[in-house]
N, C-alpha and C positions, 0 to 999 in steps of 0.2 A: 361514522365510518361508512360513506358509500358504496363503497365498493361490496364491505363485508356484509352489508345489509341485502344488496342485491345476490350476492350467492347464497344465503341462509333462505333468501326469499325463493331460489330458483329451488334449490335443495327442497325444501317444502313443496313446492311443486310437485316436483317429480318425484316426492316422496307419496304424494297424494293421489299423482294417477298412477302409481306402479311404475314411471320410468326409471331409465339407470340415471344416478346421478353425475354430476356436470365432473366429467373431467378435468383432472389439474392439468395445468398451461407448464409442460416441463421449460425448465429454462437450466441452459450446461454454463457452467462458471469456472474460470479457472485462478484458484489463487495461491498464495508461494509460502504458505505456512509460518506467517510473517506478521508482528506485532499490526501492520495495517486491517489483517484479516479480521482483526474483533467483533466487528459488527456487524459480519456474513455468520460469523463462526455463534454468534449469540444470537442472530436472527435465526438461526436454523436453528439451535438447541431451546429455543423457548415459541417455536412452534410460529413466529412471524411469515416466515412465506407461506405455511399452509393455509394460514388465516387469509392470505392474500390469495389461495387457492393455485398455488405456485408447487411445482415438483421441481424444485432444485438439489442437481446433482452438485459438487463441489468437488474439484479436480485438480491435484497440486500438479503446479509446472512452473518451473524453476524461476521465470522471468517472465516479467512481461513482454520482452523481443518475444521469446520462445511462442507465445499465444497469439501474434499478431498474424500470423500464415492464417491460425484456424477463426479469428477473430474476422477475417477479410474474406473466408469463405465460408462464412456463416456454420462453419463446425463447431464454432462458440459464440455462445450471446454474449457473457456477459466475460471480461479479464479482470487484472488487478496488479497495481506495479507499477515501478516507476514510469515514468516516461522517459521516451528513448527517440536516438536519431531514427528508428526503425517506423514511430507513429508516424513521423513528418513524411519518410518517401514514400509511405503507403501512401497520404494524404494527398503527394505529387503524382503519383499515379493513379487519382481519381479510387483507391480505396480507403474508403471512407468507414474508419475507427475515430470514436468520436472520446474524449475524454466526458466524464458527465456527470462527474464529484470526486472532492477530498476524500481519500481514507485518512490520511496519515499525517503531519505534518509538525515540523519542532516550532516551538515558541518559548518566549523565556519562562525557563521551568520546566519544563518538555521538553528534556534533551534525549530521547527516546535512540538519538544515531549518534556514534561517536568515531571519530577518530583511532583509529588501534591500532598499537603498535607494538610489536613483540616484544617479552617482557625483558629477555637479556638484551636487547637492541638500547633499551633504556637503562638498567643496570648497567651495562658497562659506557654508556655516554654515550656509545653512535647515533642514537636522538636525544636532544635535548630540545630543541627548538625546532618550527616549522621550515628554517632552514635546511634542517638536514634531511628534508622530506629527498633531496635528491639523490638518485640513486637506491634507492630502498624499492625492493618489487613486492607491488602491491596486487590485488586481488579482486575483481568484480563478478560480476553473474552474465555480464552480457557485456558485448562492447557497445558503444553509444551510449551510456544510460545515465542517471539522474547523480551515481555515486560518484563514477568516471567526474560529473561536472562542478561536482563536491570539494573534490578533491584537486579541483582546478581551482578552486576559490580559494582553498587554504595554501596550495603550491604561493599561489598572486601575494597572499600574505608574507610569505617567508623569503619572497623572492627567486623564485625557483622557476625554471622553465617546466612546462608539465611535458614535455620531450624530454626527460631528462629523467624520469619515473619512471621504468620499464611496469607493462602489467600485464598479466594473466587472467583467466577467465574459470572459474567453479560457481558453484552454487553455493548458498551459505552454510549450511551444512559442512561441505568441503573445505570451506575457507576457515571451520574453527578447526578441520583437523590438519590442514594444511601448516596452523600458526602452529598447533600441538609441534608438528615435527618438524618446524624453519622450512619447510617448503616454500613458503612468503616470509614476506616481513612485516606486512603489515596491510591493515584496509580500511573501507566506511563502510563500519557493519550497522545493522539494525536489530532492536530486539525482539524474540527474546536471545540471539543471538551472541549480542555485543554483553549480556549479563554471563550468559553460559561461559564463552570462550575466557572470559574475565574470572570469573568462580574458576576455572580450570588452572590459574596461575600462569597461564601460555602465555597472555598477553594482558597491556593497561592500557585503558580510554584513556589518552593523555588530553584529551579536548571534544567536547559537544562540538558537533558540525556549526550550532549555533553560533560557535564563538567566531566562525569565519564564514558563516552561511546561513545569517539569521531567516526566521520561515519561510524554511527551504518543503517545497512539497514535495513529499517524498513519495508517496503513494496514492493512488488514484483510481479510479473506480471506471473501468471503457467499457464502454457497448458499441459491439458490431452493428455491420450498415443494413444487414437484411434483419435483424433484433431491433434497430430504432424502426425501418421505414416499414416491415411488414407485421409488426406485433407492440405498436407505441403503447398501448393498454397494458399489455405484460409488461414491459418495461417501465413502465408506473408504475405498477402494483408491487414489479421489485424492487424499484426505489424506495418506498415509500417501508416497504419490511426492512430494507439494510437501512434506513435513518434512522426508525425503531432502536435498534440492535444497538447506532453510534451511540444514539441518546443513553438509552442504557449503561451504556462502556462510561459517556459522560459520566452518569451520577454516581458512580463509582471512583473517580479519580479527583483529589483535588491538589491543585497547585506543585504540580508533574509528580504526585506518588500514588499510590493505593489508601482509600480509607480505610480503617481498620472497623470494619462490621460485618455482618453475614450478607449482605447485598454483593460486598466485594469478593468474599471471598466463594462465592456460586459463582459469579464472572472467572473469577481463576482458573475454577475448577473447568470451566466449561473450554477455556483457552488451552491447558494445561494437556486437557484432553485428546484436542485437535492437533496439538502439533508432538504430541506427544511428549514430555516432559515435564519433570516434578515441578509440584505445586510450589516448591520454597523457590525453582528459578525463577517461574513468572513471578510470584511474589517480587523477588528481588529485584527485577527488571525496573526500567523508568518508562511511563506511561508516554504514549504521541500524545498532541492533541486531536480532540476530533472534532470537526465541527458539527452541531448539529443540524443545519441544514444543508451541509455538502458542499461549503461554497469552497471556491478555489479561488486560492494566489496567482494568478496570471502572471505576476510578475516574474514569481520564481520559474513558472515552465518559460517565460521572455528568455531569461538569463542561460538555461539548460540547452534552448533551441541556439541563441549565440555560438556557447559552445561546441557545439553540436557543426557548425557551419566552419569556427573556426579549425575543427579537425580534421573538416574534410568527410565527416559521415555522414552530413546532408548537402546536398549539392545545390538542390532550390535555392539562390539565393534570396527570392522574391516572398518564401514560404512564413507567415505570420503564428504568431502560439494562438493567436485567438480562433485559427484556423478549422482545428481539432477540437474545438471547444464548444461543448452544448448544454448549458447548465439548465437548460428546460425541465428537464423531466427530476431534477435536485428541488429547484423551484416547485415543480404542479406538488411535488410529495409533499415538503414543508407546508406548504399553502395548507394542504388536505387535511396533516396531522396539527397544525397549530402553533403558535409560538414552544419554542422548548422553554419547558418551567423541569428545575431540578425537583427530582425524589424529597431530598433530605437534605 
């Protein structure tokens, strides 16, 4: 551990001639209290960014739109959230928010996002099939974003124009109290969200986004352009504590549930904590995958940016997903920390 060798070393130092010691590298993070956050949320609660000599504040904001203003003037180093048509016009406007790892992401078994739809909407037949997605008003946190494009996949499946879906805009939060009182009808929630409003009898996951959006990346990990170009070292060091954290979440989960040991259930507790709700929802909840070395699906932000252009919210037409994309500092972390080998 390089890094942490060389602070215990300076620490000693300046322990030795009476100076003060080395200052932590504050680094502001903004994330959505969102099954993606695990390994921010488990990196702070077991003391990984301090080890990295890191003062990270942790700041919920509703979307990742919502953080890209502060994200582009350096009011934020670090975000978290989907991707959205909002990264790409910054990226055309020469501000420069870089994607620069996976949080979150469904694979088979890992249906962690689901489809939801109000529970008398399907009791009395009005949904049966992805057909009758039309017409139904649905729910997102921001416009342009990764659910919006989700939910374009599954429209494509049932035959449905996605013009034809009226939508609204809450935070998730708002969208399970919104299904409580038919305010909507339905959305592509994530958890622990999609388990809550589900426990509540409001509404039923009639389908994993899987089934019509296989590894779809959902959540992703951005650093601002004055966080990459004027403090790459911090920006390392905090990589390399949120890979920590994923790994950890890793050896906790197998074959998309919770194991049942006391490893797991300190991770719950620690989740549980953060977003504030009982340990039996997260329990209940279905895990993301995470990867352990941060790598991202290009593919899926290809398919999101399409989107994105087809609706008219990115205008660029010339604008590429590899654009926004820095897997560097995922890469130097993994390098540093070593292959991921499981716990247990």
């Amino acid at each position: 551990m390089p890094n942490l060798a060389r602070l215990m070393s300076a620490a000693f130092v300046a322990a030795c001639l009476g100076l003060p010691a080395l200052a932590a590298d504050k680094v502001t993070t903004g994330v959505l209290l969102a099954a993606g956050d695990m390994g921010l949320f488990i990196a702070e609660a077991r003391g990984y960014f301090k080890a990295e000599n890191l003062d990270v504040s942790l700041t919920h904001i509703d979307s990742a739109v919502r953080m890209m203003p502060s994200l582009g003037a350096g009011d934020l180093d670090v975000g978290s959230g989907a991707t959205s048509a909002a990264l790409y016009n910054a990226a055309a406007r020469k501000i420069d928010v870089r994607v620069v790892a996976s949080r979150a992401r469904t694979a088979p078994g890992y249906v962690y996002q689901g489809l939801v739809i109000r529970k008398d909407l399907v009791e009395s037949g009005r949904y049966k099939t992805l057909a009758d997605l039309k017409g139904l008003k649905f729910a997102f946190a921001s416009p342009g974003s990764t659910p919006h494009s989700s939910l374009n996949e599954a429209a494509k499946k049932g035959g449905v124009s996605i013009t034809d879906i009226p939508v609204v805009y809450m935070n998730f939060g708002a969208q399970v109290a919104a299904l409580q009182s038919k305010a909507i009808d339905a959305t592509i929630m994530v958890e622990p969200y999609l388990s809550q409003v589900v426990a509540s009898g409001a509404a039923i996951n009639v389908a994993p986004t899987e089934d019509f959006y296989p590894s779809a990346e959902v959540s992703l990990l951005l650093y601002g352009d004055r966080f990459i170009k004027e403090r790459p070292d911090v920006a390392k060091r905090f990589m390399k504590a949120f890979l920590r954290g994923a790994r950890d979440y890793k050896d906790v989960i197998a074959n998309g549930r919770w194991k049942t040991d006391g490893s797991a259930d300190e991770v719950i507790r620690i989740f549980a904590r953060a977003v504030d709700m009982p340990e039996a929802t997260i329990r209940a909840m279905t895990p993301q995958f995470p990867d352990a070395d941060g790598k991202l699906n290009v593919a899926s932000l290809a398919t999101d940016l399409a989107f994105f252009k087809q609706t008219g919210d990115v205008t660029a037409k010339d604008i590429s997903a590899d654009v926004v994309v820095d897997g560097s500092f995922a890469e130097a972390a993994a390098k540093e920390l070593g292959p991921y080998k499981p716990k247990n």
